[in-house]
DRENZA-735245 format. One record per residue (C-alpha): residue number from 0; x, y, z. Coordinates in steps of 0.25 Angstrom, whole numbers, plus 2048, in hexadecimal, padded with zeros to 3 digits. Example, Ala and Ser with C-alpha at 12.3 -4.5 7.8 and 13.67 -1.06 7.14 Angstrom:
2
<0, <831, 7EE, 81F>>;
<1, <837, 7FC, 81D>>;
END
This chain:
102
<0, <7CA, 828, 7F8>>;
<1, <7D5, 831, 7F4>>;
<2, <7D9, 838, 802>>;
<3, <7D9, 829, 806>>;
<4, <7E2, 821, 7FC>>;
<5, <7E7, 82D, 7F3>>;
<6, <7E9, 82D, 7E6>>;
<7, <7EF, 820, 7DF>>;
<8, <7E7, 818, 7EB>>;
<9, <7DA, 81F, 7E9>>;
<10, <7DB, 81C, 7DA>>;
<11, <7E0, 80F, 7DB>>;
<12, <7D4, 80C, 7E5>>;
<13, <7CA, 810, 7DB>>;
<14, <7D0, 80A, 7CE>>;
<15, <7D1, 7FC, 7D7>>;
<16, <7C1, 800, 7DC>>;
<17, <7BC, 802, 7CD>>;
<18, <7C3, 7F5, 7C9>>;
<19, <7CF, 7F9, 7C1>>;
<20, <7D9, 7F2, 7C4>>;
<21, <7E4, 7F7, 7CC>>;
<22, <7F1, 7EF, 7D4>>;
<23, <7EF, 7EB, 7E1>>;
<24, <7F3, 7F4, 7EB>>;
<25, <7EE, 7FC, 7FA>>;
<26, <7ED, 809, 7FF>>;
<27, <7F3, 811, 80B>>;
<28, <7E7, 81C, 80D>>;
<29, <7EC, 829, 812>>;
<30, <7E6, 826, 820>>;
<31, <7F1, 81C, 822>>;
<32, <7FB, 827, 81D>>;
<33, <7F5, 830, 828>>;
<34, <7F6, 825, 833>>;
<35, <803, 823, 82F>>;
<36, <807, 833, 82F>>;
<37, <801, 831, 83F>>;
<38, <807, 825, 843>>;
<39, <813, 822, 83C>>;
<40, <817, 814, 83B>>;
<41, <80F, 810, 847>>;
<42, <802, 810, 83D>>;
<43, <80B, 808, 832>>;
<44, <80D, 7FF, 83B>>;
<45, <800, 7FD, 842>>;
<46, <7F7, 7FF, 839>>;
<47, <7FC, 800, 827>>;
<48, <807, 7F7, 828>>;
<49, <7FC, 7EC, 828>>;
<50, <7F3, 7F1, 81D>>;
<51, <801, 7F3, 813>>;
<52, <803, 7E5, 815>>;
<53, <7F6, 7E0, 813>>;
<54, <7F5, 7EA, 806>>;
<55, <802, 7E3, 802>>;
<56, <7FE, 7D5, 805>>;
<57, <7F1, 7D9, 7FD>>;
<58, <7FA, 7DD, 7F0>>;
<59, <801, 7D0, 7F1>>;
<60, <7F7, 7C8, 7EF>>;
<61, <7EF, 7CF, 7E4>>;
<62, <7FD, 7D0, 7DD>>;
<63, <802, 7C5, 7E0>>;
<64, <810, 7CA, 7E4>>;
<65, <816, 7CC, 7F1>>;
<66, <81F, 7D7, 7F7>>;
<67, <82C, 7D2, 7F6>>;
<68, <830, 7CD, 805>>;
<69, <83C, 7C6, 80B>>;
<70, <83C, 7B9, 808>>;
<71, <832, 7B8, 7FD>>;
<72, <834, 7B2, 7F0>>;
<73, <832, 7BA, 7E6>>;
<74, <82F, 7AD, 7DC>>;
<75, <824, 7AA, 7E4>>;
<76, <81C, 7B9, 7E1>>;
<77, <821, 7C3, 7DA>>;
<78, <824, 7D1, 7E1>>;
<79, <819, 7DA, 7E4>>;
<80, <81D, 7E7, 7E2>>;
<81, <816, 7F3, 7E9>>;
<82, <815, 803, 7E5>>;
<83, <813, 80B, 7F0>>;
<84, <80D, 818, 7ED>>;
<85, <809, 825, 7F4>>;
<86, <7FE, 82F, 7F1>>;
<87, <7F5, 832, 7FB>>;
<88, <7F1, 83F, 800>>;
<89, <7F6, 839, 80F>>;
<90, <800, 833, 809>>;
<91, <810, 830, 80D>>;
<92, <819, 833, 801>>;
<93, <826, 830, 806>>;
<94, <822, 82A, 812>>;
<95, <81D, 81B, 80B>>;
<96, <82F, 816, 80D>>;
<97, <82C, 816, 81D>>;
<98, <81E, 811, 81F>>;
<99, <81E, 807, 816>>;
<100, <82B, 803, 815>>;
<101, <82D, 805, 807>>;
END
């Protein structure tokens, strides 16, 4: 599970497997890192850019915050805020500013 999610995800998959419990949160295996390093934006786009909005929209509703967007209300949720790590062996240090906007 390692070569797939890396470190903090591998470890975080199994603490959330044994029942321990650990904030919510998704995963971007190194495959997609590997696609991306293929296919550049056109795979983000196509393919991820989907996923990271359902693995956001996920976070939201177990938390029960929301990702601050134009025109919300902060008085209605509080802010959900998000740590974006890197730590795969495939992974993009560096690289996470321009595919995810960050």
């Amino acid at each position: 599970m390692k070569e797939l999610l890396g470190s903090k995800g591998s470890g975080l998959a199994e603490m959330a497997r044994l029942g321990l419990r650990v904030p919510a949160g998704f995963t971007v295996s190194t495959r997609c890192c590997e696609r991306y390093e293929q296919s550049g934006m056109d795979f983000v786009r196509r393919e991820l850019w989907e996923e990271v909005l359902d693995g956001v929209a996920f976070i939201e509703k177990t938390t029960k915050r929301t990702v601050f967007r134009a025109g919300c209300s902060l008085v209605a949720a509080p802010p959900l805020l998000l740590s974006v790590r890197s730590g795969a062996a495939a992974s993009m240090p560096g690289q996470m500013d321009t595919v995810l906007n960050l």
